[in-house]
SEGU-651025 format. One record per atom (N, C-alpha, C): residue in one letter; x negated, y negated, z. Coordinates in steps of 0.1 Angstrom, whole numbers, plus 5000, padded with zeros to 4 digits. Layout:
# SEGU-651025
aXYZ;...
This chain:
# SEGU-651025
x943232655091;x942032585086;x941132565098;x939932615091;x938532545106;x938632415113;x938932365123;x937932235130;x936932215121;x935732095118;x935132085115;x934531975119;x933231995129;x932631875138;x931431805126;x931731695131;x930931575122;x929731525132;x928531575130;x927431525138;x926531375128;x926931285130;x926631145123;x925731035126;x925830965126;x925030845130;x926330775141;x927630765135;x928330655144;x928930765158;x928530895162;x928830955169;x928131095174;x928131185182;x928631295180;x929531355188;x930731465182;x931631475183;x932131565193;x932931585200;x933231635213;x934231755201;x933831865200;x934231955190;x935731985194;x936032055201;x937232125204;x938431985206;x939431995197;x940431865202;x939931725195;x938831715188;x938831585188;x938531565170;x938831405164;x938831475149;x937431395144;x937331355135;x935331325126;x935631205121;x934531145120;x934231015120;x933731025107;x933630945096;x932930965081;x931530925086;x930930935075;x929130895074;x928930865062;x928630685063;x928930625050;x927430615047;x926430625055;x925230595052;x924530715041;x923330645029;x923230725018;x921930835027;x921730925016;x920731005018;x919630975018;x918330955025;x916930945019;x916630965004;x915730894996;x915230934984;x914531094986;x914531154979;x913531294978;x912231274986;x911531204976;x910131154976;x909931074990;x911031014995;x910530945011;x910331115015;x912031165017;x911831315029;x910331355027;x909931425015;x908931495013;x907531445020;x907331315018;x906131235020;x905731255037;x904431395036;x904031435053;x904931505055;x905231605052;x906331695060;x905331875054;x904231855055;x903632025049;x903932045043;x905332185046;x905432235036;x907332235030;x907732125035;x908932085032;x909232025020;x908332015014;x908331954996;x908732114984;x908832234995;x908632344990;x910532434991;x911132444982;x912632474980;x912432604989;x913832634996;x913932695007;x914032885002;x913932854988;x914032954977;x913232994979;x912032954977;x910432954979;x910033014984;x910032934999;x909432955011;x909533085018;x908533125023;x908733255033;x907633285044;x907733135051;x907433115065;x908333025071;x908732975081;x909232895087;x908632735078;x909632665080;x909432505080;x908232425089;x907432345084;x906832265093;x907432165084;x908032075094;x908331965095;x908031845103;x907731745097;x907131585100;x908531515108;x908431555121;x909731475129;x909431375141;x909731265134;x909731155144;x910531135155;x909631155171;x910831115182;x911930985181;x913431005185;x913830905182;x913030815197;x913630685195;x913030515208;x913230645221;x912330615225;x912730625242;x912830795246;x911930855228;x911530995236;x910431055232;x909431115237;x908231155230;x908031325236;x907431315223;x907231475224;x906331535238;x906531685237;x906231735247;x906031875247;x904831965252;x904332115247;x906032165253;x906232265250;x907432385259;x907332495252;x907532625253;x908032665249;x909332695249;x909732725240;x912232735236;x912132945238;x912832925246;x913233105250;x914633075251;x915633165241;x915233285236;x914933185224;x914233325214;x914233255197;x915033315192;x915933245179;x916333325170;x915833445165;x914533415160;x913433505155;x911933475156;x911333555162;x909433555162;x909233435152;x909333415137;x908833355128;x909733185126;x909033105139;x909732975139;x908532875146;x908832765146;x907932635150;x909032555158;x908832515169;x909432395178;x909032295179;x909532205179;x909232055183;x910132025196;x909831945205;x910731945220;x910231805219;x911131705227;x910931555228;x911231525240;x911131505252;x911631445262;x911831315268;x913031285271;x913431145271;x912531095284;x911830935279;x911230905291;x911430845300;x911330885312;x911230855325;x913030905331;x913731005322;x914531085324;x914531215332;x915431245334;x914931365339;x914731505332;x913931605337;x912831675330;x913631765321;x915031775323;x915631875310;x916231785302;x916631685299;x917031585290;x915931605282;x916331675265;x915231745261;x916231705243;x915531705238;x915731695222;x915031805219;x915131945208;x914432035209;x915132085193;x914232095187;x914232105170;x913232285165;x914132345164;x913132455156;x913532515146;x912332535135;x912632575121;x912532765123;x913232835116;x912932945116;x912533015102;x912233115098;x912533215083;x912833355092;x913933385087;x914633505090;x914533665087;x914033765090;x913333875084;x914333905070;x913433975066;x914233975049;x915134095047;x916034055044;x917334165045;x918334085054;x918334005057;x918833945067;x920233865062;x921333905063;x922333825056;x923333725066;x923133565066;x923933505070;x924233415061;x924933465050;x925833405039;x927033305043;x927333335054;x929033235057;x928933265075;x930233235075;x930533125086;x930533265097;x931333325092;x931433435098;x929433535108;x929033575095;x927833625094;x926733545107;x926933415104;x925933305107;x926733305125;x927833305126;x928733275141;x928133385149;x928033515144;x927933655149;x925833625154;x925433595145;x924233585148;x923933475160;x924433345162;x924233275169;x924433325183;x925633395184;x926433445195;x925433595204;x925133645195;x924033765198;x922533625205;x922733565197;x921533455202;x921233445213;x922533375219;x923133285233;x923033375242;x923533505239;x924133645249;x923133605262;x921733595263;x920633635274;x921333475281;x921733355277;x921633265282;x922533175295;x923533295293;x924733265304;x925333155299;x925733175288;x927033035285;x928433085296;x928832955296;x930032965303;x931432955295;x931232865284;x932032855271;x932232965263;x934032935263;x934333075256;x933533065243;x933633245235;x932833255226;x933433185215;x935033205215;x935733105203;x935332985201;x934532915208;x934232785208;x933132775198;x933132805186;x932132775179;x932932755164;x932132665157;x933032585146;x931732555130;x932332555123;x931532485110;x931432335120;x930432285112;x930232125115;x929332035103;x929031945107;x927831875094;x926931815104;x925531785101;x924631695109;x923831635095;x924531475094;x924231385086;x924431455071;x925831495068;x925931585057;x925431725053;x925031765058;x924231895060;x925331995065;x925432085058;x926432215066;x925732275078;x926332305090;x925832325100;x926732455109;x926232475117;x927332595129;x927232505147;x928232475148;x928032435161;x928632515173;x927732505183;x927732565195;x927532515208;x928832515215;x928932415229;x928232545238;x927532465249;x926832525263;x927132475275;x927232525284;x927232495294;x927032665306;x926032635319;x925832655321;x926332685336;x926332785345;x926732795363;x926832655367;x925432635366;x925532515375;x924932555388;x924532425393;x923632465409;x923132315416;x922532275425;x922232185429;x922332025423;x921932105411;x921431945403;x922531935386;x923632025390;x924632035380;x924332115372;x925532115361;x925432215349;x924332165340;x923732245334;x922932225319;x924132235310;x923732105301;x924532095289;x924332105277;x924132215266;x923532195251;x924632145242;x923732095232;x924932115224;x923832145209;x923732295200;x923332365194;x924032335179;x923232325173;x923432295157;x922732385151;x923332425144;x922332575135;x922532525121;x921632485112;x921732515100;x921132605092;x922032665078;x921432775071;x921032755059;x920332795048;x919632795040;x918832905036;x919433035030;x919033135030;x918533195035;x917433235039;x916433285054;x915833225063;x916233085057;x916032945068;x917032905075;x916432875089;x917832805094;x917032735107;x917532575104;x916932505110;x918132515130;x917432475141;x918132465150;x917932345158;x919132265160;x918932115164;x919832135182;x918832125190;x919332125202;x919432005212;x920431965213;x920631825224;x920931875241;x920031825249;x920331915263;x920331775270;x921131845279;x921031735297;x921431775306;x921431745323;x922331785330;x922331635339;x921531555333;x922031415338;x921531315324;x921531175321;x921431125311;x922031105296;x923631215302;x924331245287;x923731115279;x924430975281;x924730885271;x923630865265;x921930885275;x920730865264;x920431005254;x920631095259;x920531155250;x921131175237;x922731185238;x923631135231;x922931055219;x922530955226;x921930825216;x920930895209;x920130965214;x918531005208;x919131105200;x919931235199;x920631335193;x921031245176;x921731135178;x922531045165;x921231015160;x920230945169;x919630915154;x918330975154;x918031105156;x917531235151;x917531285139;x919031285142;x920331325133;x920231245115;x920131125121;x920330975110;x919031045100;x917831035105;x916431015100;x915631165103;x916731285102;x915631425099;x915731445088;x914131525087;x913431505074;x914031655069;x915231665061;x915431815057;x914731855050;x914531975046;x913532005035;x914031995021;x913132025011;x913531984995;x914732134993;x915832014984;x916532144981;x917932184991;x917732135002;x918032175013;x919832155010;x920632245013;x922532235005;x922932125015;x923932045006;x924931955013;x925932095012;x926831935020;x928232005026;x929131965014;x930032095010;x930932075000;x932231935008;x931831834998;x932631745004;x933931775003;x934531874995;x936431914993;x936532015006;x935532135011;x935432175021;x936732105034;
């Protein structure tokens, strides 16, 4: 049977070796998520552009232009938050995609394979087996540890959340290479209070 990391409000989880914390807290009403979010009131059935979504930085980070290299795919939107008066990669970084059409990441497998072609340019150092189902605030998810050479000012550390939804797939990235514990903190309640879109699948709770 899979590991299966639990990204929550009371944590997030150090994947490999460690076991999940529940998430007793309820879901948003519909009607709150939807309210300001473009075109996230629109089932992911629907849609066939990327998500614009209404995301609020969590305390103590505000947004910030960047661009995110590599992309999944051309057809995505980013949001980047940087923690303040942190140092300048301690980064919250959120991007919605739509996936060209023909495009099949149905399961765990499909969706692992795509992420991993993803990473290839980025020099992980983490073996590739290290990647797992997960949840972020009930949400089925793919998680992926990072870590990088390293050099003067330490390793870069991600930690990659992919969610899928037919030709959508949202990507939740927590970085640092100093400030774990704030970021940590900013990543949970991200997590707590993102606006998914309408429609958007839970996680088979018998899973």
């Amino acid at each position: 049977m899979r590991r299966i990391a639990l990204f929550s409000t009371a944590l997030i989880l150090a994947v490999a070796g460690c076991s999940g914390a529940s998430d007793d807290s309820g879901d948003k009403p519909e009607t709150e998520q939807e309210e300001g979010q473009g075109n996230a009131a629109v089932s992911y059935e629907e849609l066939t552009e990327p998500y614009d979504l209404a995301i609020t930085p969590p305390e103590g980070f505000a947004a910030v232009d960047a661009a995110r290299d590599p992309l999944l795919t051309e057809a995505s939107q980013t949001w980047t938050f940087a923690l303040e008066g942190g140092d300048p990669e301690s980064l919250l970084n959120v991007t919605t995609y739509y996936l060209p059409e023909g495009t099949t990441a149905a399961d765990f497998e499909s969706q692992a394979a795509m992420i991993l072609e993803y990473e290839a340019p980025l020099g992980n150092t983490i073996e590739a087996t290290n990647i797992y189902p997960a949840q972020v605030h009930r949400q089925p998810a793919v998680h992926r540890y990072f870590k990088d050479a390293g050099g003067d000012n330490g390793s870069l550390f991600m930690r990659n959340f992919f969610m899928f939804a037919g030709q959508h797939v949202i990507q939740l990235t927590c970085q640092w290479r100093k400030n774990h514990a704030e970021v940590t903190q900013g990543c949970e309640a991200l997590a707590q209070d993102f606006p998914f879109p309408a429609g958007w699948p839970t996680a088979d709770p018998d899973a």
